[in-house]
C-alpha positions as CSV (number, residue, x, y, z in Angstrom):
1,X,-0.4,-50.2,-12.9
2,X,-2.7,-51.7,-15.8
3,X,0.6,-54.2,-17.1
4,X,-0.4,-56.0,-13.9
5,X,4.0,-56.7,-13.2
6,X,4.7,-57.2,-9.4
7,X,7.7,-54.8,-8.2
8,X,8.0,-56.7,-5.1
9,X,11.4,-56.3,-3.6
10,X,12.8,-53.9,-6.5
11,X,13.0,-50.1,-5.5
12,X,10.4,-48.3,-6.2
13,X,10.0,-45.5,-8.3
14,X,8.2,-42.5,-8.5
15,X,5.7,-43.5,-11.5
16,X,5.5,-46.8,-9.8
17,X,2.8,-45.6,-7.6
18,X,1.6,-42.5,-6.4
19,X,3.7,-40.2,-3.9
20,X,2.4,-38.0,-1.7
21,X,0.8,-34.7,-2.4
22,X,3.0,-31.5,-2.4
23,X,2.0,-29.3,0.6
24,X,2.7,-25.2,0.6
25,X,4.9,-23.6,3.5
26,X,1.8,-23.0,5.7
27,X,0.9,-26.3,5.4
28,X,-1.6,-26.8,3.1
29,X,-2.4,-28.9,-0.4
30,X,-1.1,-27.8,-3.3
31,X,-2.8,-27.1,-6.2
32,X,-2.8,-30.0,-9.3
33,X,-1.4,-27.4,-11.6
34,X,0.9,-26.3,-9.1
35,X,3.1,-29.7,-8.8
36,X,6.2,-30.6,-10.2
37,X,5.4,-33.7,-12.5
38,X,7.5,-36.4,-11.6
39,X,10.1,-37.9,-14.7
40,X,9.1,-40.9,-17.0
41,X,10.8,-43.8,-16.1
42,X,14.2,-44.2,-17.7
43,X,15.4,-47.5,-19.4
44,X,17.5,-48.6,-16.4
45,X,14.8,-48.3,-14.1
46,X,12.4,-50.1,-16.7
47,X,15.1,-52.8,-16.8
48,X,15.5,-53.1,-13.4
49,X,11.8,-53.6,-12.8
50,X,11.7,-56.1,-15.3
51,X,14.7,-58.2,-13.7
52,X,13.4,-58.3,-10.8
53,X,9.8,-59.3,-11.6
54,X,11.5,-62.0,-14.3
55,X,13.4,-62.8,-11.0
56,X,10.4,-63.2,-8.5
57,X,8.5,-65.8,-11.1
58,X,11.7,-67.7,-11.5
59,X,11.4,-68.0,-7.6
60,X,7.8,-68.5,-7.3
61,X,8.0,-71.5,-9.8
62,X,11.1,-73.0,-8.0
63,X,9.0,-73.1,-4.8
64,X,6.1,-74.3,-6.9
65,X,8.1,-76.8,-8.2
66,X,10.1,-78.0,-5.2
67,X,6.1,-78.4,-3.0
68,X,5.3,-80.7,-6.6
69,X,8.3,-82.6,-5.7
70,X,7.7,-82.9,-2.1
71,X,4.0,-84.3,-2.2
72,X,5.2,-86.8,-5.2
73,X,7.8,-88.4,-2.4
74,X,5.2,-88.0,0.7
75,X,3.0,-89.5,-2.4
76,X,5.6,-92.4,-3.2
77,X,6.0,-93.4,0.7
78,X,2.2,-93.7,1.6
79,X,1.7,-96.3,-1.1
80,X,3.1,-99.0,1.2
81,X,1.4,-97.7,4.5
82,X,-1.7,-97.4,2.1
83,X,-1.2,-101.4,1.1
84,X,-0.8,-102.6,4.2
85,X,-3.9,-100.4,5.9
86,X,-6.1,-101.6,3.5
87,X,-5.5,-105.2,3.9
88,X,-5.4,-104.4,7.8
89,X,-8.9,-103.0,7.3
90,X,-10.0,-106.1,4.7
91,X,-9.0,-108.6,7.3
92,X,-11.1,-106.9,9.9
93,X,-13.8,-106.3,7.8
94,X,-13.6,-110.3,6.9
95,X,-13.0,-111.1,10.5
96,X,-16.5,-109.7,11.5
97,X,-18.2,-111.5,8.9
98,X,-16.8,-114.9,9.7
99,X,-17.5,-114.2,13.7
100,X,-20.7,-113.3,12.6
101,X,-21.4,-116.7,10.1
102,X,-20.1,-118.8,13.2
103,X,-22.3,-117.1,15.7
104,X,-25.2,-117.9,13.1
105,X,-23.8,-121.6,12.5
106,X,-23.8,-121.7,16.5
107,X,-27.5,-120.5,17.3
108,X,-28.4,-122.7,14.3
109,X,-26.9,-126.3,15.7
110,X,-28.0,-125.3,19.0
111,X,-31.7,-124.4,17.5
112,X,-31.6,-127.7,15.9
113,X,-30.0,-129.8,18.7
114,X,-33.1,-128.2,20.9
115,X,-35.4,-129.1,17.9
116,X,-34.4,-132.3,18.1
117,X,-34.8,-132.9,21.9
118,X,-38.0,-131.2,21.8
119,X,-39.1,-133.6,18.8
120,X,-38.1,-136.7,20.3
121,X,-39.8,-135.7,24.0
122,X,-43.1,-135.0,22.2
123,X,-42.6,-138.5,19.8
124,X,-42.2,-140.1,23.7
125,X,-45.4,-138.2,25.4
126,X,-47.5,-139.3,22.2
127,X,-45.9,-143.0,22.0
128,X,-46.6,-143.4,25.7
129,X,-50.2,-141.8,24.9
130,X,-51.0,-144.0,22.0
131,X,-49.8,-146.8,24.7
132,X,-52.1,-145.9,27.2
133,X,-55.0,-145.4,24.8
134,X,-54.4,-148.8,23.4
135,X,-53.7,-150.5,26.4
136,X,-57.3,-149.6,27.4
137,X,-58.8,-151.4,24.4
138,X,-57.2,-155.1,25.8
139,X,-58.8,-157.9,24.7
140,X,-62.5,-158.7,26.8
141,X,-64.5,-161.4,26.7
142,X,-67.2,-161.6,23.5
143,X,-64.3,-159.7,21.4
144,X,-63.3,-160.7,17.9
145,X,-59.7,-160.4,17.0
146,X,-58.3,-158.6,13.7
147,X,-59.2,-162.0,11.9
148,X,-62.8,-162.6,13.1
149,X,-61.6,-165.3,15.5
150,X,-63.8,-165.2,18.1
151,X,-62.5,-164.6,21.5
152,X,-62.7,-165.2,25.0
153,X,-66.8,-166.8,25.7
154,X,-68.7,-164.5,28.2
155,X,-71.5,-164.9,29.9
156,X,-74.2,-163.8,27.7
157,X,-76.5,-162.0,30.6
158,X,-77.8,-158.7,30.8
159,X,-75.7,-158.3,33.9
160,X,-72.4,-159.6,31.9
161,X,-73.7,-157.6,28.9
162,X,-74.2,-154.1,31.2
163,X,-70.8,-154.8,32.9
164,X,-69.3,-155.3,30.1
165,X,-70.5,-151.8,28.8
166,X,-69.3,-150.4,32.2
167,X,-66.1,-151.9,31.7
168,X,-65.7,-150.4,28.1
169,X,-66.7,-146.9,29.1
170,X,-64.2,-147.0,31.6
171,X,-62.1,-147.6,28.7
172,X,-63.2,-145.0,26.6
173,X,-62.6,-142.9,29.1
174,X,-58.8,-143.8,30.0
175,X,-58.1,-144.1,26.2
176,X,-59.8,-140.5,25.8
177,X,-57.6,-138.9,28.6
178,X,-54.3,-140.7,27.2
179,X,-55.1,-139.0,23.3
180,X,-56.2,-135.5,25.4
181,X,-52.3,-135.9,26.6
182,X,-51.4,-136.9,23.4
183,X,-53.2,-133.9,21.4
184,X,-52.3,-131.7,24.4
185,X,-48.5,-132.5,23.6
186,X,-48.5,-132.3,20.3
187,X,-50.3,-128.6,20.8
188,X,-47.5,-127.6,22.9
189,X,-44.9,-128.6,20.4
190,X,-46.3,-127.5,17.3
191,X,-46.7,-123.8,19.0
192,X,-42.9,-123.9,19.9
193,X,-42.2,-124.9,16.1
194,X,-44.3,-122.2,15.0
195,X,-42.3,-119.7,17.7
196,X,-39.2,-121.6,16.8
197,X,-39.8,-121.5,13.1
198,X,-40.1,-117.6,12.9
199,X,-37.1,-116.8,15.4
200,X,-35.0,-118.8,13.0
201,X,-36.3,-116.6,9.9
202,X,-35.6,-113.2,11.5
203,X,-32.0,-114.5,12.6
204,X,-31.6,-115.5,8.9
205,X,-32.4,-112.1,7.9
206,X,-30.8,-110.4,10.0
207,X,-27.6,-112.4,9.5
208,X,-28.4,-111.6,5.5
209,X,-28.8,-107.8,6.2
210,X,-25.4,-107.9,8.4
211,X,-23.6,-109.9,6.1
212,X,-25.1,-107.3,2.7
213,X,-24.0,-104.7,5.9
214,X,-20.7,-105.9,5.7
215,X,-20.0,-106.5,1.9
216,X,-20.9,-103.0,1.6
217,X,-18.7,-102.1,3.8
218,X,-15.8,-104.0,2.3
219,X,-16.7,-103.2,-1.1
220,X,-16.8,-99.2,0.1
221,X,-13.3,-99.5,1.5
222,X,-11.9,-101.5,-1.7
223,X,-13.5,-98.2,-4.0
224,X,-12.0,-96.0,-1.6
225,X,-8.8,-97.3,-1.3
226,X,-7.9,-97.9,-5.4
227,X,-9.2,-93.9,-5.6
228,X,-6.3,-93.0,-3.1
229,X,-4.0,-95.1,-4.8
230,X,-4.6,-93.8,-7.8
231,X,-4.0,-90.3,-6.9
232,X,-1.0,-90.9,-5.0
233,X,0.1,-93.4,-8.3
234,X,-0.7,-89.9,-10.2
235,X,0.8,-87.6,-7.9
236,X,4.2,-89.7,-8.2
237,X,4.2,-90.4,-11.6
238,X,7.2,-88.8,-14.0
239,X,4.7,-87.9,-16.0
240,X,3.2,-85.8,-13.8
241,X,6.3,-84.4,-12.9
242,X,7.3,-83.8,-16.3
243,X,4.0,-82.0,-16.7
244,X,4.6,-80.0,-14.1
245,X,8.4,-78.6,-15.8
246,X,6.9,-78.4,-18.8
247,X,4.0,-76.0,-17.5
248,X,6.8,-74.3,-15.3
249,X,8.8,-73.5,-18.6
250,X,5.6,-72.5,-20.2
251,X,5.0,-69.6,-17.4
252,X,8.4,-68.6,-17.5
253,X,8.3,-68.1,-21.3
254,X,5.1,-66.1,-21.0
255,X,6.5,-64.4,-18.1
256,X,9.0,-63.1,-19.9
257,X,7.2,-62.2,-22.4
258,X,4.8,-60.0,-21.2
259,X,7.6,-58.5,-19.1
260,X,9.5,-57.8,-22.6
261,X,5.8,-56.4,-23.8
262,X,5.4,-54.6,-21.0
263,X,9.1,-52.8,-21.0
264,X,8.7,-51.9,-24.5
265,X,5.1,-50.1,-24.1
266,X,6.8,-48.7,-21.0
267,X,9.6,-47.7,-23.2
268,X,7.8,-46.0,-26.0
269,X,5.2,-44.7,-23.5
270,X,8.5,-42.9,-21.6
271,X,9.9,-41.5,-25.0
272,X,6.2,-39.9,-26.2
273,X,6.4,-38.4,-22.4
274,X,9.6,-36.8,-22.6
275,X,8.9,-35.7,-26.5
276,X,5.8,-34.4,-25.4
277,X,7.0,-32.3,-22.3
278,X,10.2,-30.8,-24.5
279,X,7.4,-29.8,-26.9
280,X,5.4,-28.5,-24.5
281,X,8.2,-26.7,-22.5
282,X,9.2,-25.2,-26.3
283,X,5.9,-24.0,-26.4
284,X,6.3,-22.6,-23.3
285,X,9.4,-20.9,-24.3
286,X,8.1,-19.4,-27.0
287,X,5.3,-18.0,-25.1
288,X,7.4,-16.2,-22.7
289,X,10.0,-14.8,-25.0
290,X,7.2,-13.4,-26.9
291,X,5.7,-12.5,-23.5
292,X,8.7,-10.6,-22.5
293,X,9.4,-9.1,-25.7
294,X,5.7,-7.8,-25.4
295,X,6.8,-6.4,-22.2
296,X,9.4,-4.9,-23.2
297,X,8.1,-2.9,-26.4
298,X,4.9,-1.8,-23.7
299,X,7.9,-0.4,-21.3
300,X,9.9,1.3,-24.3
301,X,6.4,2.5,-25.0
302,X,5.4,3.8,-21.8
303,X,9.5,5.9,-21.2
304,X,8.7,7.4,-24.8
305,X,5.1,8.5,-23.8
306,X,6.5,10.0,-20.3
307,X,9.4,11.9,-22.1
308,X,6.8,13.6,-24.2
309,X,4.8,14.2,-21.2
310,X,7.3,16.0,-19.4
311,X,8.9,18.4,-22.4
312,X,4.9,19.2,-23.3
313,X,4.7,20.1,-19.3
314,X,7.8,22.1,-19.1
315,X,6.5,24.0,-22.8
316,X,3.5,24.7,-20.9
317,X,5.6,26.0,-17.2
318,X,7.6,28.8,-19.4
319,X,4.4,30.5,-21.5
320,X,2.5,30.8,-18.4
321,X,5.3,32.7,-16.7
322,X,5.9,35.1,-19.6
323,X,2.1,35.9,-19.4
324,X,2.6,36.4,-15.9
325,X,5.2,38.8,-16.3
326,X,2.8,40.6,-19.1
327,X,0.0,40.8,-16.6
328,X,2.3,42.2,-14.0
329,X,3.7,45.1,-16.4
330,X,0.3,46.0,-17.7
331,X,-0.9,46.5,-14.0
332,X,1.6,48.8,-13.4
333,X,1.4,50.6,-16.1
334,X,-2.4,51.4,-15.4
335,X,-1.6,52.3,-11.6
336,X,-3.3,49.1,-10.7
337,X,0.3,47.7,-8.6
338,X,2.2,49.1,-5.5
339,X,0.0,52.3,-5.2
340,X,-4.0,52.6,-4.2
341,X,-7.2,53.0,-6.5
342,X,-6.9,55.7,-9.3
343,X,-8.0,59.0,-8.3
């Protein structure tokens, strides 16, 4: 009903809930007013109610109790397993991130090692250049040295002095070709230190992105891992546990209490009931004796008017006979009975 008390596993009783309808012989529903009103419930039943709901939280809590008690042990043993994963999980997490720092440190000394060979083969190709391009500029005849010391006399003949511009050109020409090489090679290699030079700055940032990637990572699992811990710390803790009693005693109490509220409006609703239906039925009483005495003057009533009736009737059978006999005499007397008309 409205008190909102579980009879689970008590018997039930008739105002517990409703019963089913009364039905006539032939089957049918009975009428509302026609139904025998089932009793009030009496103290025992009440009380037996009341235990057994009292009975059922008392269980409930137990169980409720007994699963807190269970998860703080399941609680207590995954602390270890939860220690020993997460360092599991750190290591791994640290092992990537060195194997990735030593695959970096690897491409870089090779990269540089390369650089290097690279470097010194282009130093060689412009050295020999240089060589070849100074070579072509030997000392000729007519030439001054770096102090103005003349050299080598020469003919001094338009022939000499047109061969000797022959010979130069030549010169020019083989010095030209060697600094060509020379600028050719140094081309080449500063395009692979250009191509070199960016390759090395997108392996540095993706070995920063992987290595921010990773920190993350390690960082998520470390937040992760101190929340579980702290909920399996709370979910063990005493105090918890002695939370949990104290909040179990705490619904007991108010248990009982609104069971003790409840049996007492029960109670008092049960008594206003049964004083009400003996009122009621007195009423009813009343109404019948006074019904039957009704009856019973309308009866004595009716057998007095009936005697009456009859003695009035019988008065009225004996004067019409006399009057017959009257009628009868006077006939005769006039001729009128026994014989024909009068003459």
């Amino acid at each position: 009903g409205s008190s909102g008390l579980s009879t689970e596993g008590s018997p039930r009783h008739g105002w517990e809930e409703g019963s089913s309808a009364p039905t006539t012989a032939a089957g049918g529903r009975r009428p509302n007013w026609k139904r025998e009103p089932e009793p009030p419930p009496s103290a025992s039943a009440i009380a037996e109610v009341s235990g057994a709901h009292a009975t059922r939280v008392s269980e409930e809590l137990k169980a409720l109790l007994a699963g807190v008690a269970k998860v703080a042990g399941l609680a207590r043993a995954d602390l270890p397993s939860l220690a020993s994963n997460t360092a599991d999980v750190r290591a791994g997490l640290r092992r990537q991130s060195d194997a990735l720092a030593t695959a970096v440190s690897e491409w870089a000394a090779a990269a540089e090692s390369r650089r290097r060979r690279k470097t010194a083969s282009t130093l060689r190709a412009v050295t020999a250049a240089a060589r070849d391009a100074t070579a072509a500029f030997g000392k000729a005849a007519g030439d001054e040295d770096e102090d103005g010391e003349e050299l080598e006399a020469f003919e001094d003949t338009p022939e000499a002095l047109e061969a000797a511009y022959d010979d130069e050109a030549a010169r020019l020409t083989a010095a030209e070709a060697a600094v060509a090489a020379a600028a050719k090679s140094i081309s080449r290699r500063k395009t692979a230190v250009e191509r070199d030079s960016r390759a090395a700055a997108e392996v540095r940032e993706h070995a920063a992105a992987k290595k921010t990637a990773a920190d993350a990572r390690e960082a998520r699992m470390e937040k992760v891992a101190e929340a579980v811990r702290r909920a399996l710390d709370e979910r063990c803790a005493q105090s918890h546990l002695d939370e949990c009693d104290a909040l179990a005693e705490d619904i007991e109490s108010l248990a009982r209490e609104s069971t003790r509220l409840w049996s007492d409006q029960m109670s008092r609703w049960a008594d206003f009931v049964r004083k009400a239906t003996a009122e009621v039925a007195m009423g009813y009483v009343t109404v019948v004796d006074a019904s039957t005495q009704c009856a019973q003057d309308l009866i004595e009533e009716n057998r007095t008017l009936a005697a009456a009736k009859a003695t009035a009737h019988a008065n009225n059978h004996g004067i019409g006979g006399m009057l017959s006999d009257a009628a009868e005499y006077v006939a005769a007397e006039a001729g009128l009975v026994g014989g024909g008309p009068p003459p």
